[in-house]
N, C-alpha and C positions, 0 to 999 in steps of 0.2 A: 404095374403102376395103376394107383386107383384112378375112378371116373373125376375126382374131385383134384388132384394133383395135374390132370393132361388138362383138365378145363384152366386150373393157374397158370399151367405152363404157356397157353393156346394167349390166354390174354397177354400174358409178360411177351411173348412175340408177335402179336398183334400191336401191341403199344409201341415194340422198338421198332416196328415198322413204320408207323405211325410218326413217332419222332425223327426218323431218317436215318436210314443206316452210313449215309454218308456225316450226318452227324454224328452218332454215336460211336465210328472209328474216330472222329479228329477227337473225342473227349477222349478218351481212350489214350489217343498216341499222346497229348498233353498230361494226361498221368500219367502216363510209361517216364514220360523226359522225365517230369519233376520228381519221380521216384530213381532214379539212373545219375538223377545229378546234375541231367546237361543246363540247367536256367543259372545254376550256383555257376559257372564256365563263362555260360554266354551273354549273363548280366552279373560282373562283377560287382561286390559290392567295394563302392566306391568312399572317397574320401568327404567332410562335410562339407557343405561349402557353405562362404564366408561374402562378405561385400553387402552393399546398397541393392535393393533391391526395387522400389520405388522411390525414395527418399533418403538423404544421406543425413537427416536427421532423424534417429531413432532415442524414445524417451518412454522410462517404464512410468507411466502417470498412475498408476492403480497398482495396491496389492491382489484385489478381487473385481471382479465384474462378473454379470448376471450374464449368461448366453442361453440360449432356447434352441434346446435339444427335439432335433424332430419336430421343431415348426411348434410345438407346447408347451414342454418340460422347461423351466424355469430353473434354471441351473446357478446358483453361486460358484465357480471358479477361479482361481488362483491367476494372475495374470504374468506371462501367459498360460495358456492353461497349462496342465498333464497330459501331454499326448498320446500317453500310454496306460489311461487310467479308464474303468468301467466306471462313472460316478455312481449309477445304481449301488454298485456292491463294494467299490471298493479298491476290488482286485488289482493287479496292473503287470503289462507284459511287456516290459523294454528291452529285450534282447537283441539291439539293435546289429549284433556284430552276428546274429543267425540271419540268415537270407531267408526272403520272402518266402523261397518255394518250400522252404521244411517246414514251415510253420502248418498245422493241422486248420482245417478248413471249420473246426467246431474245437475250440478248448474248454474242458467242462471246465478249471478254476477262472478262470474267462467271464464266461457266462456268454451272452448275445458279442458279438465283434462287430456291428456295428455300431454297439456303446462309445467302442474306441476312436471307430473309425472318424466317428459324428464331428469331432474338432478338426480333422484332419481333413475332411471335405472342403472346408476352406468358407462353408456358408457365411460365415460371419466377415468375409473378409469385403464383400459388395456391400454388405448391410456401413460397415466402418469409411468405406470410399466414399459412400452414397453420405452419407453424414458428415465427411471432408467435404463432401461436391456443397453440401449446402448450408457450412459457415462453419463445421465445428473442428478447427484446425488440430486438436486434440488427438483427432480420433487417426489421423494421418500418423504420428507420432509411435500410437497403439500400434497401431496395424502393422507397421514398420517393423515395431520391436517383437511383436511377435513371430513375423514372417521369417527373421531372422534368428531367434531361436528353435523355430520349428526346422527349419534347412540345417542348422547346426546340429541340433538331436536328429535327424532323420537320416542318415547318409542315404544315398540313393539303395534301392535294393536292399537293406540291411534292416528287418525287424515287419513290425506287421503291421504299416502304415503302408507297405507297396508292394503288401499280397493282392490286391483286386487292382488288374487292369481300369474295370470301370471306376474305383473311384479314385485311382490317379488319373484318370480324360477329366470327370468333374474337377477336382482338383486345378485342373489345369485351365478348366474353363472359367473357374472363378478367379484364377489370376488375371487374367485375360479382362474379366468384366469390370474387378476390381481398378486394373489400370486405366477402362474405359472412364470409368466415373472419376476419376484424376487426371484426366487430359493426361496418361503417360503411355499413352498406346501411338496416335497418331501428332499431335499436335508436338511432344518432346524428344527425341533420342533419349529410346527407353535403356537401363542399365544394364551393363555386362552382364553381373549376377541374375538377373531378373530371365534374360537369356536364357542364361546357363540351367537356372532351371526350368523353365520350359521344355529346352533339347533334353534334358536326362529324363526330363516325364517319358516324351514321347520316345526314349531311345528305352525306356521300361514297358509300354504297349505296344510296339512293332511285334516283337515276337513272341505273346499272346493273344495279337488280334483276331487268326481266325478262331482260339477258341472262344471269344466274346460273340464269333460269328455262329458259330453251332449250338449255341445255344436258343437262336431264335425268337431274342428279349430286349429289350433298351439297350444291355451292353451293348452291341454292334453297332446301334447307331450312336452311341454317344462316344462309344472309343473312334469309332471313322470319323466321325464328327471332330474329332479332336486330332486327329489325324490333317485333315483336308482345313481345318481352319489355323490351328498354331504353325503348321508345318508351310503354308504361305507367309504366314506371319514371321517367321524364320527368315523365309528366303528370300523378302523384303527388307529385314534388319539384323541378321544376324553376322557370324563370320565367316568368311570360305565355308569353315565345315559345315557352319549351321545351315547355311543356304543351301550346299549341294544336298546334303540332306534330308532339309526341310522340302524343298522339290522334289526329291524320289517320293517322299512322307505323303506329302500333300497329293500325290496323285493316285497313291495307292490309297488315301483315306476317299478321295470321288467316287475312284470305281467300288469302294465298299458300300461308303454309305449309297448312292443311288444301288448296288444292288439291295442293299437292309430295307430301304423304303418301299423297293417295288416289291417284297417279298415278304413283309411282316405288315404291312396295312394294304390290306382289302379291297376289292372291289368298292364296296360299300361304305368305307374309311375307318371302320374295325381297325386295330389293333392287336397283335396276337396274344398279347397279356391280359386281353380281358379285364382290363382295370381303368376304371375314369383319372386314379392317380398316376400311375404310371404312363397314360396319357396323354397326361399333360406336361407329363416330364422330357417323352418325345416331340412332344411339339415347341415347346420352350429351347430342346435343343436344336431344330432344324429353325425356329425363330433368329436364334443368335448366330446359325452357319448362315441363313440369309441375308443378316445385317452387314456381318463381317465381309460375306462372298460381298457386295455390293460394294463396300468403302473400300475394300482392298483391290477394285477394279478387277475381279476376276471372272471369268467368261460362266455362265449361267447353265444349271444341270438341263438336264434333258425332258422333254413335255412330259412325260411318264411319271418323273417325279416330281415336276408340279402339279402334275393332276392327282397323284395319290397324298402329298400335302393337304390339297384344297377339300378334295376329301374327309381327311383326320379332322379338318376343321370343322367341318362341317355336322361330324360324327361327336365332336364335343361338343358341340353346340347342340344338338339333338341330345344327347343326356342331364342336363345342367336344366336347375330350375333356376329362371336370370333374376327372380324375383329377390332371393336369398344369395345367389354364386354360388350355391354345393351342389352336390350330386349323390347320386343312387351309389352306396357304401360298397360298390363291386370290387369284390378280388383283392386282390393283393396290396399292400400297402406297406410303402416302407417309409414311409416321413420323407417324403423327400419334394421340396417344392426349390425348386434352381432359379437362380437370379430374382432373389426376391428383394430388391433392394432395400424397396422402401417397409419393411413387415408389413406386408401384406396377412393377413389371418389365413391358415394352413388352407380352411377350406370353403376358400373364396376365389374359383377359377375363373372368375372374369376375368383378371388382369389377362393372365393367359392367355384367356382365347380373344381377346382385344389385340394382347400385339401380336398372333398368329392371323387373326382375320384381316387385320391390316396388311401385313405383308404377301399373304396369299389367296386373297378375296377382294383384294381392296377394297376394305368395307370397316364401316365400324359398328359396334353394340352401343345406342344410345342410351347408356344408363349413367345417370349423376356421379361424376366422380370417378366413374372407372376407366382407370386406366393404367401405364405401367412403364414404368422408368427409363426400360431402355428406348422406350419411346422417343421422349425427351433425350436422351445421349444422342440418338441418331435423328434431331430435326423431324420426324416424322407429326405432321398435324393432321391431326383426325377430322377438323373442320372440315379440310380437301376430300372427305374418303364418304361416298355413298354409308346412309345405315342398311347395315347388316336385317333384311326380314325377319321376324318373325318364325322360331322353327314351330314345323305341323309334326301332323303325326307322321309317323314312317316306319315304315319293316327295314331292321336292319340285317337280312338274311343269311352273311355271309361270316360276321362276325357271332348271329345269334343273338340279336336283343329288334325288343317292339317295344316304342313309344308311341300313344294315345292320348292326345290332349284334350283335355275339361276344360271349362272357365276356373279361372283362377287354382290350375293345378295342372299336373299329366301322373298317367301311371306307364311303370316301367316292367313288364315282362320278359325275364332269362329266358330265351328259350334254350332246348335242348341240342347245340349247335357247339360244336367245339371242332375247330380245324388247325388249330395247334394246340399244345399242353395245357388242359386246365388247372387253373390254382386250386378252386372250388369247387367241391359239389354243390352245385347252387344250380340247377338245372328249374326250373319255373316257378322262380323265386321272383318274387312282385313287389315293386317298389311304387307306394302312392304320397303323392306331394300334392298340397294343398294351401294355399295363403305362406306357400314361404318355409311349410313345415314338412319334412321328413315322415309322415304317420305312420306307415307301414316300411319296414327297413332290414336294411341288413345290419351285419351284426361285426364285418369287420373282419382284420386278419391279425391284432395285436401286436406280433415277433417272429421273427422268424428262428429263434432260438430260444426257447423257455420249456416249462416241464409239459411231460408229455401231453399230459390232459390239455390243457393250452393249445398244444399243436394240433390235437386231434381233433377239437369242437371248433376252434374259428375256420379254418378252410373244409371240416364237414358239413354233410346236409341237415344237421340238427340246430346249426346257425344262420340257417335264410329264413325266409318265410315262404317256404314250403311245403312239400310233404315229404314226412321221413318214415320208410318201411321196416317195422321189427328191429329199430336200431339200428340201422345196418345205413353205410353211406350209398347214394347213388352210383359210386361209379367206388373198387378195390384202390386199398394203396397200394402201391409199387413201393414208395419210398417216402420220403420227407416232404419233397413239393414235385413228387407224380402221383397221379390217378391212374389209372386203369380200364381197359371197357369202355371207352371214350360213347359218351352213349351218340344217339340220332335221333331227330324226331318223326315218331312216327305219324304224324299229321302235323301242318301246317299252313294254317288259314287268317287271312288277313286282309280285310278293309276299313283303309284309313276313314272316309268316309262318314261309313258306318258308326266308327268307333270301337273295332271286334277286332280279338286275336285267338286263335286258337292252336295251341298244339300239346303234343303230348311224345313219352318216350316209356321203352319198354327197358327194365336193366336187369343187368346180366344173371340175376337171381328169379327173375321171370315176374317182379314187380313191375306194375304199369300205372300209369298216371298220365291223363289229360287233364288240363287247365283253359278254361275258356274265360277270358277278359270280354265283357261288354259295357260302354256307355251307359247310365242312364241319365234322369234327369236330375238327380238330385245325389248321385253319384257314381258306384260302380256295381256291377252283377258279377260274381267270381262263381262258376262251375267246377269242382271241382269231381273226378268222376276216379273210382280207384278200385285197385285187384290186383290178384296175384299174389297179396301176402300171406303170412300162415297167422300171425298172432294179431298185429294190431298197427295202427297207420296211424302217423298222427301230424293234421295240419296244425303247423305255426305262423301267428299271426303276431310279428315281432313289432311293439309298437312302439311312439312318440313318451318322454315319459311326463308323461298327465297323469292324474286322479279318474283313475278309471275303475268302473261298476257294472260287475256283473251280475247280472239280474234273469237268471232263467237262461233264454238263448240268445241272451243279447247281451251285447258291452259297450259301452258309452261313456264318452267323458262329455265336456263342455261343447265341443267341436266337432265331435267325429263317433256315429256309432256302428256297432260291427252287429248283425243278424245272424244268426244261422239256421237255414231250413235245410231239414232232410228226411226222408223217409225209415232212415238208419239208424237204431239208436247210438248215440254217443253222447260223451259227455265232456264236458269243458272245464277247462280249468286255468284261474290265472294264477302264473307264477312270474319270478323274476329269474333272469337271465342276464350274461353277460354281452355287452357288445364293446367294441374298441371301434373310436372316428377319427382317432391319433397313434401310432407307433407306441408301443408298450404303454399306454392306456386304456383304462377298461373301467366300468362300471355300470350297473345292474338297471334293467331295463325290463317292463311288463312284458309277457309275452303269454296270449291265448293260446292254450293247445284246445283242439277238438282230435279226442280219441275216437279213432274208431276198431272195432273190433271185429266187422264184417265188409266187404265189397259194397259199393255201393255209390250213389250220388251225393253229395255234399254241399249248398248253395249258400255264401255267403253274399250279403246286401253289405256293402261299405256304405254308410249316407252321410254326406258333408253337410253341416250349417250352413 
């Protein structure tokens, strides 16, 4: 066996070590079943079901209506929609009478699956309550008649609306919220039917939970989550069965989710997804177990996982520039912004971390106007609630990111830290915000199913603002969304202070790179120090898109210019490149490369107006 073959084999078993071998048997033994048959057995698929669901007045009041796919895409659809249709392309896969489990996890005439999925999530159905909640009796009507052709086409288990665990828990959670926002949760005796699907949700994620477990990502905590919140809510209103059930349900979703929490967020309140989107999506959903845990009078998690909540929170709030509400374009992205009642704008995470900080900080963000719906559902007044300070700068060590605050801005430095799966090669990739704006950026993760080139530039290292060595990503693929080589930093230094961060990491091709962030006055000092390759290095400085001039060694727009000193010849160049800030959106953005061709120092001056 060559030296090149034992060095891939060395990492592919470093990585599964890495991942958990107790994880990687339970994936394992869930495709052994679903190849053997046993899910087609043990979730029959079942008959449609029929009845009132919230309302026993259903009225189709539109042929079309506009829905917004992934929080942007502006969609004309058929009312109600196609539950089985890509709108991108087309296509459509109603084979409702195949169970979930044969259905292929990628179908190329498909295209992306969660095109399909995106109606079926139920988003639009809190947007429709929330619109009943505040005069438009129409929209009650809508909702109704869609919910009820969606239960009639969908038998339970039957087609590829209840292939993913995870998005039958959201699914289930937006029913849930949607009844909130109609008084049909506590204040009414909610409907048989309404039940009845609830119980077939969760009687479809019992027995894929722990693989939603092993994977070590939002599913775990959103399927336990749906678990531990509907499965009370059962055993409160349901019938014999649903109660006895709902009770075993609900205690087995406790003890998951407090393990998910104490085990996928950090010391530091990191996240294991490495993503500000995804996020916010766990914090939205341990928001809503807390509202629920509270009105349903039920007994309170354990100090552990209050303290690693208050954490997250705190950890979102250290990345967020509150001036705007976005954040640094990290990692993985899949359109997903939950209980968004009111449209709130995709990437506008105050609401979020408002009703997170409220219920786990007791505190609020004093910013005009922000705030977020289930607020209001659940009485909660922000007048009563201390403001939330001020975040500083801070080492977030554990997760692997440093924030350094400016007047009127912070920069954000990746370090080379990764202690569960990374999405990206995005290892000392620098994010600078300024008056509100995004200047220096990342570039996004578009799809998680498009053609290859797609897949291979948005989560490699030739889409951060980095350095990238001879082409080559910082860390080998495994697969689709595995890396390899999980790198380490080999130094790391850090005072807030000061306004300094430094580190640097060595990868598996015997490329090296240190990165030093410092303060200045007039804005930032970037080091950038590199070796080890054979041909050529080249830093990207992915930017804001302005009218920008480059002029020699330097780049400038109206607001923002970029220097470059070094002792090393190289030369610069600006081109455009692609970034995505929304789920299967994209479009072309400046980005300076500085090639270089030999080892050497690299000093870039950022100066803000």
């Amino acid at each position: 066996m060559s030296k090149v073959r034992i060095k891939k084999l060395r990492i592919k078993l470093l990585t599964f070590f890495r991942l958990g071998l107790i994880n990687i048997v339970i994936v394992l033994v869930y495709r052994v079943l679903k190849r053997i048959g046993y899910y087609r057995y043990r979730l029959l698929i079942g008959l449609p079901l029929e009845g009132s669901l919230y309302s026993d007045e259903a009225m189709l009041t539109d042929k079309s209506v506009l829905l917004y796919y992934f929080l942007y895409h502006k969609m004309e659809v058929s009312s109600p929609p196609d539950w089985f249709v890509n709108p991108w392309s087309g296509s459509r896969y109603e084979n409702v009478s195949c169970h979930w489990s044969d259905i292929p996890d990628f179908v190329p005439e498909l295209g992306d699956i969660k095109t399909v999925w995106e109606a079926s999530r139920f988003d639009w159905l809190p947007k429709m309550a929330w619109a009943y909640q505040q005069g438009d009796t129409e929209s009650l009507k809508r909702l109704e008649f869609w919910l009820r052709d969606w239960a009639i086409r969908n038998p339970v288990n039957g087609g590829i609306n209840w292939k993913c665990g995870q998005e039958a828990s959201l699914r289930c959670l937006n029913l849930l919220v949607g009844a909130l926002a109609i008084n049909r949760v506590f204040e009414d005796p909610p409907h048989p039917a309404f039940l009845k699907l609830l119980y077939i949700h969760l009687q479809r994620i019992v027995p894929t939970v722990y693989y939603a477990m092993a994977q070590d990502n939002n599913h775990g905590i959103s399927e336990a989550a749906t678990l531990f919140i509907v499965g009370h809510y059962l055993s409160k209103n349901g019938n014999r069965e649903q109660i006895e059930q709902g009770s075993k349900w609900a205690r087995k979703g406790r003890y998951r989710l407090e393990n998910r929490v104490a085990h996928l967020i950090l010391a530091d309140g990191s996240f294991s997804m490495h993503s500000v989107t995804y996020h916010r999506s766990i914090l939205d959903v341990l928001s809503l177990t807390e509202l629920m845990r509270s009105r349903l009078k039920i007994s309170e998690f354990s100090d552990t996982y209050y303290s690693r909540a208050k954490l997250a929170v705190k950890w979102f709030y250290g990345m967020m520039d509150i001036q705007s509400g976005d954040a640094p374009n990290l990692g993985s992205n899949d359109g997903t912004h939950l209980f968004n009642l009111d449209g709130t704008p995709y990437r506008d995470f105050r609401p979020s971390l408002q009703l997170a900080s409220a219920l786990f900080l007791k505190r609020a963000i004093w910013v005009e106007e922000v705030t977020h719906p289930l607020l209001d559902l659940f009485s909660i007044d922000l007048n009563n609630l201390a403001p939330l300070k001020a975040t500083s700068s801070k080492l977030f060590s554990e997760g692997g990111f440093a924030r350094i605050n400016h007047e009127a801005g912070f920069a954000m430095l990746r370090l080379p830290v990764y202690s569960f799966r990374p999405s990206h090669a995005d290892a000392l990739h620098l994010d600078v915000w300024y008056n509100g704006v995004n200047w220096i950026r990342d570039a996004g993760s578009y799809s998680y199913n498009v053609d290859d080139t797609s897949l291979e530039y948005f989560p490699g290292t030739e889409s951060h603002s980095t350095v990238c060595f001879d082409g080559h990503d910082q860390m080998p693929r495994l697969g689709r969304f595995l890396f390899g080589a999980w790198l380490k930093p080999d130094v790391l230094e850090f005072d807030a202070q000061k306004g300094y961060v430094k580190s640097g990491y060595t990868d598996y091709l015997g490329s090296h790179h240190t990165r030093e962030l410092r303060r200045a006055a007039n804005g930032w000092r970037v080091v950038d120090d590199l070796g080890g390759f054979k041909k050529e290095a080249v830093i990207r400085w992915r930017l804001a898109p302005e009218k920008w001039l480059l002029d020699g060694q330097a780049l400038s727009c109206d607001s923002v210019k970029l220097e470059i000193n070094t002792e090393i010849a190289v030369v610069l160049k600006l081109t455009e490149q692609f970034e995505s800030r929304y789920y299967l959106q994209k479009k072309l953005i400046p980005v300076l490369e500085v090639i270089c061709h030999q080892p050497g120092r690299v000093v870039t001056h950022i100066q803000l107006a």
